[in-house]
N, CA, C and O of each residue as an XYZ file, in Angstrom:
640
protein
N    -140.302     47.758     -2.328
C    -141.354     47.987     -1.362
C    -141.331     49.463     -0.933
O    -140.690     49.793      0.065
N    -142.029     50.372     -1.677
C    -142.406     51.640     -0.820
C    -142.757     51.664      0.722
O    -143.535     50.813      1.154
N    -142.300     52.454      1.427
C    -142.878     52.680      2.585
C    -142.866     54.091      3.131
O    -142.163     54.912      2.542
N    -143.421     54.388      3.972
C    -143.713     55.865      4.218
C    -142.611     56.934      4.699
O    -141.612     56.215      4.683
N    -142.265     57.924      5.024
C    -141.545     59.032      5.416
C    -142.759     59.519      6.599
O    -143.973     59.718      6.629
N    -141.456     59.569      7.621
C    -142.413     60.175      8.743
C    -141.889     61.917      9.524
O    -140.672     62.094      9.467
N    -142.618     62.964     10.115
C    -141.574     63.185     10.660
C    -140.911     62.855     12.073
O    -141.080     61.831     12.735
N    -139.931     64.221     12.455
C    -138.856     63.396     13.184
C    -139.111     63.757     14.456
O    -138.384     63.139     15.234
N    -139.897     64.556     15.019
C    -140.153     63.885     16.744
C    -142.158     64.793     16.990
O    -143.029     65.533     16.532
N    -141.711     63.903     18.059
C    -143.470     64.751     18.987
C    -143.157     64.846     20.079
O    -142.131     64.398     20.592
N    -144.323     65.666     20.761
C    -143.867     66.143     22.345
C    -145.086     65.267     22.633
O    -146.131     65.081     22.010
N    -144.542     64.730     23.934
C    -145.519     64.137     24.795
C    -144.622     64.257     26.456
O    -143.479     64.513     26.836
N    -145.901     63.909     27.052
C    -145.739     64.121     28.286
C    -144.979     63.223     28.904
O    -144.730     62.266     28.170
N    -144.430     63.142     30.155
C    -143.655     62.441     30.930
C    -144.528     62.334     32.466
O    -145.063     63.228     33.123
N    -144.418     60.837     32.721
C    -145.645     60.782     34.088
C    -143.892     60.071     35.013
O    -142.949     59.355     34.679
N    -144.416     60.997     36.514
C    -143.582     60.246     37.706
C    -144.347     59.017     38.366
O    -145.487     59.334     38.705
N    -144.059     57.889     38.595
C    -144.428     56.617     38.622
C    -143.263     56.115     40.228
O    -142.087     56.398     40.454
N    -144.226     55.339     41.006
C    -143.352     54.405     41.608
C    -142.898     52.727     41.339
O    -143.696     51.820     41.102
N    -141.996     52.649     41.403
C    -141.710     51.483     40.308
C    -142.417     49.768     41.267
O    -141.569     49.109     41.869
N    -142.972     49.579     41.274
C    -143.252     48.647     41.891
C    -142.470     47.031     42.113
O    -143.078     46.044     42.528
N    -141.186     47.051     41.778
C    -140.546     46.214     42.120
C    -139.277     46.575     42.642
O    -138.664     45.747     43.316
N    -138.780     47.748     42.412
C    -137.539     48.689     43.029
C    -137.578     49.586     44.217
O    -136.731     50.047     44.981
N    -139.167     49.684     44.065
C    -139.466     51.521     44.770
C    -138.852     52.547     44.599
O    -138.592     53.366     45.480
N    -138.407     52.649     42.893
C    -137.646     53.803     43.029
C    -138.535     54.747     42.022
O    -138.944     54.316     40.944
N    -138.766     55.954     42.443
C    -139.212     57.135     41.247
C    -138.683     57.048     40.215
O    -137.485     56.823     40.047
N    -139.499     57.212     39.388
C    -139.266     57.223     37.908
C    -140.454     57.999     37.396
O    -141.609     58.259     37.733
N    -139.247     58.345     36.005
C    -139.994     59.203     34.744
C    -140.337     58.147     33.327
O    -139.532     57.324     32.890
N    -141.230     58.315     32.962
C    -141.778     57.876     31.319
C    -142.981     58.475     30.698
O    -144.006     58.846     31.269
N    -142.686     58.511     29.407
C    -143.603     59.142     28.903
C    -144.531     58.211     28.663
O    -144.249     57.041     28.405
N    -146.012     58.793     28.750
C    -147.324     57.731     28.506
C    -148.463     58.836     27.331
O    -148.814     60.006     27.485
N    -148.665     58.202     26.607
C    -149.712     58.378     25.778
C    -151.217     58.964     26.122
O    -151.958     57.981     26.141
N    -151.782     59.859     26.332
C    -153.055     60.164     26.790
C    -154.283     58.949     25.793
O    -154.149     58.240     24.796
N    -155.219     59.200     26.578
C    -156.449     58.029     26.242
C    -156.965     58.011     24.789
O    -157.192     57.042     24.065
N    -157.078     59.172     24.578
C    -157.544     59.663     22.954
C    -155.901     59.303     21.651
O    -155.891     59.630     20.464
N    -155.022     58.756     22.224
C    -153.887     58.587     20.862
C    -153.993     57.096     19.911
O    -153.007     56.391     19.695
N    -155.248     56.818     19.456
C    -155.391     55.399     18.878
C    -154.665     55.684     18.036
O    -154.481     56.786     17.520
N    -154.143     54.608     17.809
C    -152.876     53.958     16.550
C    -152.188     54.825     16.693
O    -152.060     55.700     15.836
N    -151.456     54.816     17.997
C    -149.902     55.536     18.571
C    -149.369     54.233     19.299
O    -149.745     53.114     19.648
N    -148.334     55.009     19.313
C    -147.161     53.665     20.481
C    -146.301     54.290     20.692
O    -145.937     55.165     19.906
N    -145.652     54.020     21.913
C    -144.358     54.749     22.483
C    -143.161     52.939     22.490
O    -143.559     51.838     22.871
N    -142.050     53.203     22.060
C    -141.499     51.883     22.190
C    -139.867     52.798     23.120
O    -139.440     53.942     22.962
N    -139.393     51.733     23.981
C    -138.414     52.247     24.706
C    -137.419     51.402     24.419
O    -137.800     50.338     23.932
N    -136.029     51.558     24.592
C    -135.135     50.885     24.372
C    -135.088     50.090     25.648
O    -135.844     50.376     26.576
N    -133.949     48.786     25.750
C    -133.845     47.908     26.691
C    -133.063     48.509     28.110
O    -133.017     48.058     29.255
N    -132.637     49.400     27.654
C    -131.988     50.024     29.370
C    -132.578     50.869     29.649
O    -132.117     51.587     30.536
N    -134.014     51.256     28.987
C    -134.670     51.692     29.671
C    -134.033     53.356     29.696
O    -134.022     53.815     30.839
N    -133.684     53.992     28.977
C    -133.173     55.346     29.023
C    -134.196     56.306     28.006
O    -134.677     57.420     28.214
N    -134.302     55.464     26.921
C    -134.170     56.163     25.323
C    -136.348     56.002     24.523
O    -136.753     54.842     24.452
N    -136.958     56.678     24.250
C    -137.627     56.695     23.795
C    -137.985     56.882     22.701
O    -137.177     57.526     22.033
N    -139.345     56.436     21.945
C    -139.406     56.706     20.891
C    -140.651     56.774     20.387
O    -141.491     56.239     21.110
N    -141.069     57.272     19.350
C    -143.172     57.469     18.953
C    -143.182     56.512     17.432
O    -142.481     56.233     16.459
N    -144.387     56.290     17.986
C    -144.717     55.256     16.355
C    -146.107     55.997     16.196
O    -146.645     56.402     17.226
N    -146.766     56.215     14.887
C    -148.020     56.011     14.540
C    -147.597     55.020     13.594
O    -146.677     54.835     12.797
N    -149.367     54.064     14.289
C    -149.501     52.723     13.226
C    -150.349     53.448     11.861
O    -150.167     52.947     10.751
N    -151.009     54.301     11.970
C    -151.795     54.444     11.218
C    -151.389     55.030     10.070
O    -150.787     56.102     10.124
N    -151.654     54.422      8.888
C    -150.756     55.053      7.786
C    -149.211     54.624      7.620
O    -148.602     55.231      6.740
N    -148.681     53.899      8.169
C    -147.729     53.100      8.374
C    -147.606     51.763      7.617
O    -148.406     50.830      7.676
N    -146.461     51.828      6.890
C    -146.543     50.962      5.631
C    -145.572     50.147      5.925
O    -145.197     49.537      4.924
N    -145.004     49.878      6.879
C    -144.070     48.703      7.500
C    -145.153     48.375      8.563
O    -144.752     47.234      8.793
N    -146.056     48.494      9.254
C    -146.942     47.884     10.418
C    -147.596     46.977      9.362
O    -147.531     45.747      9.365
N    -148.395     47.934      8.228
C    -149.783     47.267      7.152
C    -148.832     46.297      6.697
O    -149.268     45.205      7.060
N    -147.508     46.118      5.946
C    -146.813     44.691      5.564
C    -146.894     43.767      6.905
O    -147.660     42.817      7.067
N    -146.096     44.176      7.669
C    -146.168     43.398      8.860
C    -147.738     42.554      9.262
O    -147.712     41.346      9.493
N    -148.642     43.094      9.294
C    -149.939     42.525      9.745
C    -150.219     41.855      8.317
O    -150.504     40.658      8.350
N    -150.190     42.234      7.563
C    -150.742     41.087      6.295
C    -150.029     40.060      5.806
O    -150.484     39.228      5.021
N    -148.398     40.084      6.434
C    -147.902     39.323      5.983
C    -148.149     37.730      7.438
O    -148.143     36.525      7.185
N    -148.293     38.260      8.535
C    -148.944     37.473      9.417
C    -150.148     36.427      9.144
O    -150.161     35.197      9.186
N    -151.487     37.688      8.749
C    -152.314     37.072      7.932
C    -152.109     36.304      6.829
O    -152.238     35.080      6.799
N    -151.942     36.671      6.353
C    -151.387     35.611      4.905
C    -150.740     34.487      5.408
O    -151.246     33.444      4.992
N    -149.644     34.313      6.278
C    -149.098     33.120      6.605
C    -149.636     32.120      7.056
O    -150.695     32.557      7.507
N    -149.601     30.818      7.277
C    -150.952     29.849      7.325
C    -150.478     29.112      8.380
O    -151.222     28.337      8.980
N    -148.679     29.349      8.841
C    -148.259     28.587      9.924
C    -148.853     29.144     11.317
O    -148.335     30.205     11.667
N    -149.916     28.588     12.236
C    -150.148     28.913     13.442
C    -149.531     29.581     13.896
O    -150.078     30.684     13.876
N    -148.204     29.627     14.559
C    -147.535     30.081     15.426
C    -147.058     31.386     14.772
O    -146.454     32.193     15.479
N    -147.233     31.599     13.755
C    -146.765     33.067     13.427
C    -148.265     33.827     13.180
O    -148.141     35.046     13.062
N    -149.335     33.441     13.105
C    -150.542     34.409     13.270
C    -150.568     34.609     14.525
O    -151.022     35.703     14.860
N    -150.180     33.811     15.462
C    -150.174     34.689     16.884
C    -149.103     35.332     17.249
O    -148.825     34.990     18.399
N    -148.430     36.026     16.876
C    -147.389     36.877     17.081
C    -148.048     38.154     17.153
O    -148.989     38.383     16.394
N    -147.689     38.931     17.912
C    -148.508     40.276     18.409
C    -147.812     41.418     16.844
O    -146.668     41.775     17.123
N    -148.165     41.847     15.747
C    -147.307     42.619     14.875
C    -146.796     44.275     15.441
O    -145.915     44.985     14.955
N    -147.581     44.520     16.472
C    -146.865     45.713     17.093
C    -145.308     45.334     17.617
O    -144.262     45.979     17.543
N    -145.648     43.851     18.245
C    -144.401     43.568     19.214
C    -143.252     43.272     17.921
O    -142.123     43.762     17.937
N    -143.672     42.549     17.024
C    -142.974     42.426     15.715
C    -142.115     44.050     15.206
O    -140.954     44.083     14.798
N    -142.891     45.105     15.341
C    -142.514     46.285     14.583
C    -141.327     46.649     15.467
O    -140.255     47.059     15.021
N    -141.654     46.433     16.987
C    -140.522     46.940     17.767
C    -139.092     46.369     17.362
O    -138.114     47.107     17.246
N    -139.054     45.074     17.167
C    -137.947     44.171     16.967
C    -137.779     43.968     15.658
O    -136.988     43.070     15.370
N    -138.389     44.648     14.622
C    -137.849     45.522     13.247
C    -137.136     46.577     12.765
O    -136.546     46.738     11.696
N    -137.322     47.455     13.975
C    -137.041     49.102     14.722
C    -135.954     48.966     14.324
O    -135.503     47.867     14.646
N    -134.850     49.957     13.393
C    -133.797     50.622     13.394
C    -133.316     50.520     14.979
O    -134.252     50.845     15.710
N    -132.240     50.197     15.642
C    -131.668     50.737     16.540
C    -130.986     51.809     17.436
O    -130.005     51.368     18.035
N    -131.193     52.732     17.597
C    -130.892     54.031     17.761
C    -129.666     53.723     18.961
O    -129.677     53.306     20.120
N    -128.669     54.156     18.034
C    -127.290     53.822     19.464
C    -126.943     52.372     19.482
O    -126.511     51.957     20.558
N    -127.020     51.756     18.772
C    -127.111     49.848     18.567
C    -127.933     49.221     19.835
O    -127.737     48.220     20.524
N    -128.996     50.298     19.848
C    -130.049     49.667     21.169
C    -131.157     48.700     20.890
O    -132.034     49.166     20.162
N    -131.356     47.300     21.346
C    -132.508     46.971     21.113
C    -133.813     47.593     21.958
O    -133.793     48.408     22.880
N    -134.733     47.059     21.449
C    -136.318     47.875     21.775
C    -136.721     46.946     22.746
O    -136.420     45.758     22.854
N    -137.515     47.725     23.506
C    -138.093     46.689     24.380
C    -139.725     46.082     24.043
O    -140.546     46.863     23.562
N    -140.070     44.776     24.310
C    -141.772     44.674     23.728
C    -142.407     44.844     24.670
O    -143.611     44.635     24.516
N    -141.875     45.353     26.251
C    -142.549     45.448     27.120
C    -142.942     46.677     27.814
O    -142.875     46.771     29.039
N    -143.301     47.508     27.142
C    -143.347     48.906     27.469
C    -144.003     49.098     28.723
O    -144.617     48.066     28.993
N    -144.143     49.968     29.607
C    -143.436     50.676     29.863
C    -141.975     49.573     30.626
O    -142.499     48.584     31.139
N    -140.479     49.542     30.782
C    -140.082     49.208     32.075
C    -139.327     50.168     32.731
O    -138.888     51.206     32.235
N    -139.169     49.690     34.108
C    -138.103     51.019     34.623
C    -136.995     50.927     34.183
O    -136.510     49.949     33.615
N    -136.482     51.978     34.417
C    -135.027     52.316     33.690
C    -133.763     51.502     34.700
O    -132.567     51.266     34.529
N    -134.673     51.259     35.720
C    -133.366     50.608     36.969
C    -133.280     49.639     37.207
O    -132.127     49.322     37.502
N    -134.551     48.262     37.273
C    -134.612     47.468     37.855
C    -134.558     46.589     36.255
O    -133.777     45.661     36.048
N    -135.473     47.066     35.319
C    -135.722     46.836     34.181
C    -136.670     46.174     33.866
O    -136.798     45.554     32.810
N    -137.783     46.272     35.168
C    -138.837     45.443     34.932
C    -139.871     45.992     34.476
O    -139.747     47.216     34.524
N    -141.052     45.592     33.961
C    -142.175     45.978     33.382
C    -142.709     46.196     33.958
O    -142.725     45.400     34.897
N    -143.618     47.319     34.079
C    -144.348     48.763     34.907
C    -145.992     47.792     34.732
O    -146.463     47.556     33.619
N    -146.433     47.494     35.587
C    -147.962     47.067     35.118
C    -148.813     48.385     36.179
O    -149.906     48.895     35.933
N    -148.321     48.547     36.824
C    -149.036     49.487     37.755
C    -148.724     50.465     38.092
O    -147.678     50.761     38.671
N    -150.091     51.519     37.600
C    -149.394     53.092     37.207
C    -150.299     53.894     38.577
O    -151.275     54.572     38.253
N    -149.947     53.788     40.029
C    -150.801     54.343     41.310
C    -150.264     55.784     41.140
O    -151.154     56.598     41.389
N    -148.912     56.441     40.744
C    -148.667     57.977     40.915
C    -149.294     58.624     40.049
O    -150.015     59.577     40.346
N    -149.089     58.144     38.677
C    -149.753     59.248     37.619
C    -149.572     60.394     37.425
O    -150.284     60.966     36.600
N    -148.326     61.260     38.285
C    -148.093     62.470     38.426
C    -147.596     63.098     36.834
O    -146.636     62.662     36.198
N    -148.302     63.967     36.495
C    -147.304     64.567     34.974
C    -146.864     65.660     35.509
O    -147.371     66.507     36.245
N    -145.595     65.485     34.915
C    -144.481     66.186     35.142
C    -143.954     67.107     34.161
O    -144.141     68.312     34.330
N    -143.363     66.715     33.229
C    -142.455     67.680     31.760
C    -142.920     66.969     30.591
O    -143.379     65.831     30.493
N    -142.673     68.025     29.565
C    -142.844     67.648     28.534
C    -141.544     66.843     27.485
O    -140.552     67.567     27.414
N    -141.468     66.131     27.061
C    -140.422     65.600     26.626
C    -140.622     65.284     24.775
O    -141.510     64.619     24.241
N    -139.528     65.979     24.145
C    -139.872     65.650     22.956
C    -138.698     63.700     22.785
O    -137.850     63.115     23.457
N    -139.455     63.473     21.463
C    -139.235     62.074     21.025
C    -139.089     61.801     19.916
O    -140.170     61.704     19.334
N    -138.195     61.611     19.275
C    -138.223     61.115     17.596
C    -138.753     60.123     17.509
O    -139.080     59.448     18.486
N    -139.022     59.718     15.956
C    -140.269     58.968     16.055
C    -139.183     57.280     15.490
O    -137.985     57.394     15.230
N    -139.720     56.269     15.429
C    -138.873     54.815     15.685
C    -138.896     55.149     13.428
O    -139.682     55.740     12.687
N    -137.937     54.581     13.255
C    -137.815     54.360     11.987
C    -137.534     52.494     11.349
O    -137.306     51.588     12.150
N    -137.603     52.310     10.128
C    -137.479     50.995      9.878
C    -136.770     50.813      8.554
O    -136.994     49.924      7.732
N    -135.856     51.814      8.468
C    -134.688     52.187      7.484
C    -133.882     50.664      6.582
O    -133.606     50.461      5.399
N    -133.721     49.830      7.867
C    -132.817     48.331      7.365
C    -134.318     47.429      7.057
O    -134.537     46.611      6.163
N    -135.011     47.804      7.896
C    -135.929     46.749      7.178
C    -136.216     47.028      5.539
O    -136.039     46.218      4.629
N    -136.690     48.351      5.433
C    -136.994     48.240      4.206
C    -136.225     48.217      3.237
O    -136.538     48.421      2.064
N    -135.078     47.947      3.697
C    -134.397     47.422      2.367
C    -133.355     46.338      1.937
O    -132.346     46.243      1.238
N    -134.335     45.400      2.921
C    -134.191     44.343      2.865
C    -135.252     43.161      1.357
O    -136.343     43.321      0.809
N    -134.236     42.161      1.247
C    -135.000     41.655     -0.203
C    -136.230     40.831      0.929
O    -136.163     40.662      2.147
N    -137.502     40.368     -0.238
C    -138.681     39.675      0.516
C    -137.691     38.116      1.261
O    -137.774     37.764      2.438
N    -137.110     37.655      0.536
C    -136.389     36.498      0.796
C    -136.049     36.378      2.386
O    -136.464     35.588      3.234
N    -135.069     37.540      2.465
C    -134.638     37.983      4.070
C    -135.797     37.857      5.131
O    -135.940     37.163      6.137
N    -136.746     39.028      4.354
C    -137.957     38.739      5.113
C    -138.769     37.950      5.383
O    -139.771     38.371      5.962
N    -138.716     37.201      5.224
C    -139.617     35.709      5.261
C    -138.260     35.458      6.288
O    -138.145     36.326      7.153
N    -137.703     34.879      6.292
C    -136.855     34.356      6.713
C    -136.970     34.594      8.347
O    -137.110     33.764      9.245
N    -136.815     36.581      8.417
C    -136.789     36.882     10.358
C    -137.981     37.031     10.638
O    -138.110     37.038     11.862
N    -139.182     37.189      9.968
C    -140.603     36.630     10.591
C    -141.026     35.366     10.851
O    -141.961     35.005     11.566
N    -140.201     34.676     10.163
C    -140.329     33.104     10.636
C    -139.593     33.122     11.611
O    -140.306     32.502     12.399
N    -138.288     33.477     12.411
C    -137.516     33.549     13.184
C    -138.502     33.748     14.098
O    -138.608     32.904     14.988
N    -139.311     34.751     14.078
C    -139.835     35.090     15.390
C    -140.921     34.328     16.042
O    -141.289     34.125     17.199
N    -141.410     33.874     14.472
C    -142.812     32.441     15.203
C    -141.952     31.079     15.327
O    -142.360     29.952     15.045
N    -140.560     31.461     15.853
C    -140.284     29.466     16.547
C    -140.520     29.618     18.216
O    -140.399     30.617     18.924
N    -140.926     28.156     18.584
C    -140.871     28.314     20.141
C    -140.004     28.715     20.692
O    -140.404     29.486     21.564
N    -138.636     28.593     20.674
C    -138.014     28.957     21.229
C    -137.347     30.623     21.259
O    -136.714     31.135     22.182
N    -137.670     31.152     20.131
C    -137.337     32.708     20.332
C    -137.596     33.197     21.133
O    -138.731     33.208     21.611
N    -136.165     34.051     21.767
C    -136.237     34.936     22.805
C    -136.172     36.365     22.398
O    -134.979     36.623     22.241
N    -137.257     37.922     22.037
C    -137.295     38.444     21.768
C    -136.496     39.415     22.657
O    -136.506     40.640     22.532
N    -135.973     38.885     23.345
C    -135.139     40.275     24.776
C    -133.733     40.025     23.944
O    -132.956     40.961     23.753
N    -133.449     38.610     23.436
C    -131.685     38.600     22.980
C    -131.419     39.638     21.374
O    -132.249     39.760     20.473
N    -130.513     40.045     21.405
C    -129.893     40.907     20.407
C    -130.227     39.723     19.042
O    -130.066     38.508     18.918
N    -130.648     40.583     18.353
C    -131.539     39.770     16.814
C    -130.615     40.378     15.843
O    -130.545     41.601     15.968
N    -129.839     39.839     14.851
C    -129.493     40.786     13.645
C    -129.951     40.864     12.408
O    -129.765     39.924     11.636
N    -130.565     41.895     12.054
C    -131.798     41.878     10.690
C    -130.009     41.976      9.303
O    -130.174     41.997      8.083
């Protein structure tokens, strides 16, 4: 399975935010309005960032067709962005979070962005998918089915 070479970071901005379940200030980087088929994915403690383009992305395009193609219900509704995160190489043996933005303290998911303040610029390497791809199709079938059972919990440590 070919898949693409990307490079290795972008600058994007960093917005100050009040966290709405902590009240504590916080920094994260957010995407301006014009970045279609971008994604920012963060690790689970909330420290560590990272940039995706979907576009041209040859682990997202498997990922979404292999969804499509599958005929079992419960795995066409699987979100394949949220899929790519929990494919993600681990940087530091970190898992990814599918809930972007959360705070770094409380660890909850940011739904409400009232400060909006931009602040610094922060560069970001971009998420890689190094173990996935070289993995046999066999494997793969295997942890995409993992992820369409009811009971999967995408927050617990997964091993590809």
């Amino acid at each position: 399975m070919p898949f693409n070479k990307s490079p290795e970071t972008k600058i994007v901005y960093n917005f100050r935010n009040t966290c709405y379940r902590c009240f504590n200030d916080i920094e994260y980087p957010l995407l301006g309005d014009f970045s279609y088929g971008e994604l920012l994915f963060q690790t689970i403690d909330g420290k560590d960032f990272y940039y995706v383009a979907l576009i041209d992305n040859e682990t997202f395009a498997f990922v979404c067709q292999y969804l499509k193609d599958n005929t079992q219900q419960k795995i066409k509704k699987l979100d394949p962005q949220k899929i790519l995160a929990l494919l993600a190489d681990k940087p530091g043996d970190k898992e990814f979070s599918i809930n972007y933005p959360i705070c770094p303290i409380c660890k909850q998911k940011q739904n409400h962005f009232n400060d909006n303040v931009r602040t610094t610029q922060r560069v970001v390497e971009f998420a890689k998918w190094t173990e996935f791809e070289n993995l046999t199709e066999e494997k793969i079938d295997k942890i995409i089915a993992e992820f369409g059972r009811p009971d999967f919990d995408p927050e617990k440590k997964y091993e590809i």
